[in-house]
KOLZAVO-53476 format. One record per residue (C-alpha): residue in three letters; x, y, z. Coordinates in steps of 0.02 Angstrom, whole numbers, plus 50000, padded with zeros to 5 digits. Layout:
KOLZAVO-53476
alaXYZ/...
This chain:
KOLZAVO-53476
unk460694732852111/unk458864729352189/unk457614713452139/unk456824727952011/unk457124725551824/unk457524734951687/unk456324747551652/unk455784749751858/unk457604753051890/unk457794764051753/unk456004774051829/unk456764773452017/unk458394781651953/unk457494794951874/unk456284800052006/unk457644798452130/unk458754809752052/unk457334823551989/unk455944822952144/unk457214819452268/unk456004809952378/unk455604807352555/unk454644788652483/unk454604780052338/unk453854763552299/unk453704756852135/unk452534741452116/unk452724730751928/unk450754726151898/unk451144720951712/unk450674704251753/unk448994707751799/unk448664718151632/unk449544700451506/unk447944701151386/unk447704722651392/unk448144735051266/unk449804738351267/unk450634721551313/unk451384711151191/unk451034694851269/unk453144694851320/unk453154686951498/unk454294699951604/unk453824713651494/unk453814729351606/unk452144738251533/unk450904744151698/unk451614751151865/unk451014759452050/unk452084771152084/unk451994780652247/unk452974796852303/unk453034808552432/unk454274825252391/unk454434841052441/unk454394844652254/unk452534840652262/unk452114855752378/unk450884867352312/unk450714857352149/unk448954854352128/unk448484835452078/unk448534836051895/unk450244847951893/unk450894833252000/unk450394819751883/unk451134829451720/unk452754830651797/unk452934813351838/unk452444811051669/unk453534821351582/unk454914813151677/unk454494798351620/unk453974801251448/unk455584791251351/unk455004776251450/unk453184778251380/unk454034778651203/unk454954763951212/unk453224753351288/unk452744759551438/unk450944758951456/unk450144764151601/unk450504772151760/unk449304772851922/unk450004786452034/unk450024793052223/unk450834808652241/unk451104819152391/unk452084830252478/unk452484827252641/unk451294828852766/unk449654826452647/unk448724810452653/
């Protein structure tokens, strides 16, 4: 498997097989968020990620449609603690 952990692989596997994507990067910023809302002071505890995709899926989704799918795709990892996303979604050929 890749250097990601748990939850990160778990996020990658889904948006893979759902969005299909052209890029993906998923960046782990729970480190940077240790004494926030939502952490639990756990070192390695997989709370805050950057998450960038482009996918054809995206096209002629406005920005908000875009960010409640991503969401919704996500949503069992935001039950079991995942706390915040920061997102950059596009199809391809948008900047």
């Amino acid at each position: 498997m890749s250097d990601l952990k748990e939850r990160a692989a778990r996020m990658k596997t889904e948006l893979q097989a759902k969005l299909q994507p052209v890029e993906l990067v998923i960046r782990d910023d729970s480190k940077r968020h240790a004494h926030h809302a939502g952490r639990n002071g756990i070192e390695g505890d997989e709370t805050h990620f950057t998450i960038s995709i482009v996918s054809d899926r995206f096209g002629g989704m406005n920005r908000v449609a875009r960010h409640r799918l991503v969401n919704e795709l996500l949503k069992p990892e935001f039950a079991s603690g995942l706390h915040a996303l920061s997102l950059s979604l596009s199809a391809p050929g948008e900047e």
